[in-house]
C-alpha positions as CSV (number, residue, x, y, z in Angstrom):
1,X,-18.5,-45.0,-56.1
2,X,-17.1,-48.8,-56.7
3,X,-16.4,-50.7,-53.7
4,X,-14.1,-53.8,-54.2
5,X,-13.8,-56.0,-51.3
6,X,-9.9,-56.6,-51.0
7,X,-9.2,-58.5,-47.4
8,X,-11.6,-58.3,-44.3
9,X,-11.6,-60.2,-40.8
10,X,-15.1,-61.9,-41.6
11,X,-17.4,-62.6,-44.6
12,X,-20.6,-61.1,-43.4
13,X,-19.5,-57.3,-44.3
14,X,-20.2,-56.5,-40.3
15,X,-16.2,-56.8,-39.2
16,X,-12.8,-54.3,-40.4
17,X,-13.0,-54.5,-44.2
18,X,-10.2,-52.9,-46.6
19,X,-12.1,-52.2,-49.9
20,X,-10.6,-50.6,-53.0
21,X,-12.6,-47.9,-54.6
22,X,-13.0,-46.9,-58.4
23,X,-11.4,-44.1,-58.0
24,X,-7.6,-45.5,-57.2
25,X,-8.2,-45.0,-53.3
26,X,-9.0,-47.3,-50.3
27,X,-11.8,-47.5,-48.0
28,X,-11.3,-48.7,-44.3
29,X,-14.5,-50.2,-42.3
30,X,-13.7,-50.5,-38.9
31,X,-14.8,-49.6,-35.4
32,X,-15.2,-45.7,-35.0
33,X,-12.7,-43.8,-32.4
34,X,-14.3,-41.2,-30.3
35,X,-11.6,-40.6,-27.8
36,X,-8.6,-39.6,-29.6
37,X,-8.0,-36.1,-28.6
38,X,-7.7,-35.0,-32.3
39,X,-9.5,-32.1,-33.9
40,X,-10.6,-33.6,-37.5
41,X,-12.9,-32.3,-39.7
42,X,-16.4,-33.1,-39.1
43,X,-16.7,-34.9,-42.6
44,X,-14.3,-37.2,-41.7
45,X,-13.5,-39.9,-39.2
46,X,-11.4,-42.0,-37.6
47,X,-11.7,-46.0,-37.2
48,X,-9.5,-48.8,-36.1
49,X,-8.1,-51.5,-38.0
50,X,-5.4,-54.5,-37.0
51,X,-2.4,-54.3,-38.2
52,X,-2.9,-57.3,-39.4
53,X,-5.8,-56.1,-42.0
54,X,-3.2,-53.7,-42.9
55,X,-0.4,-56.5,-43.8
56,X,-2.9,-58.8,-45.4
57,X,-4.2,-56.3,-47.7
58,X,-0.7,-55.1,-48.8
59,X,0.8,-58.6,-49.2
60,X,-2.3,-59.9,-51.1
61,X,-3.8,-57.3,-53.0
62,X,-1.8,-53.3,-53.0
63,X,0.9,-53.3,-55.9
């Protein structure tokens, strides 16, 4: 898979990134959540993002 790097809070690639893929989806890096109370599949995961990423990303780069 083709990560593009769309909007991210820091250049170093260590902070909440929004990437697109090559495959017409996104990809969220971001700080894992471990107490949510959820039941999720064990292939996936959730992380947290600011709203702000979110905003940037949509403004700047999501049609």
């Amino acid at each position: 898979m083709k990560l593009t790097r769309l909007v991210g809070e820091c250049q170093d690639g260590s902070c909440p990134t929004i990437y697109a893929t090559d495959r017409g989806a996104l990809a969220v890096q971001g700080s894992r959540i471990s107490s949510h109370g959820l039941e999720i599949p064990s292939h996936e995961t959730l992380v947290e993002i600011s709203v702000e990423l979110i905003r940037k990303a949509a403004r700047d780069h999501i049609a």
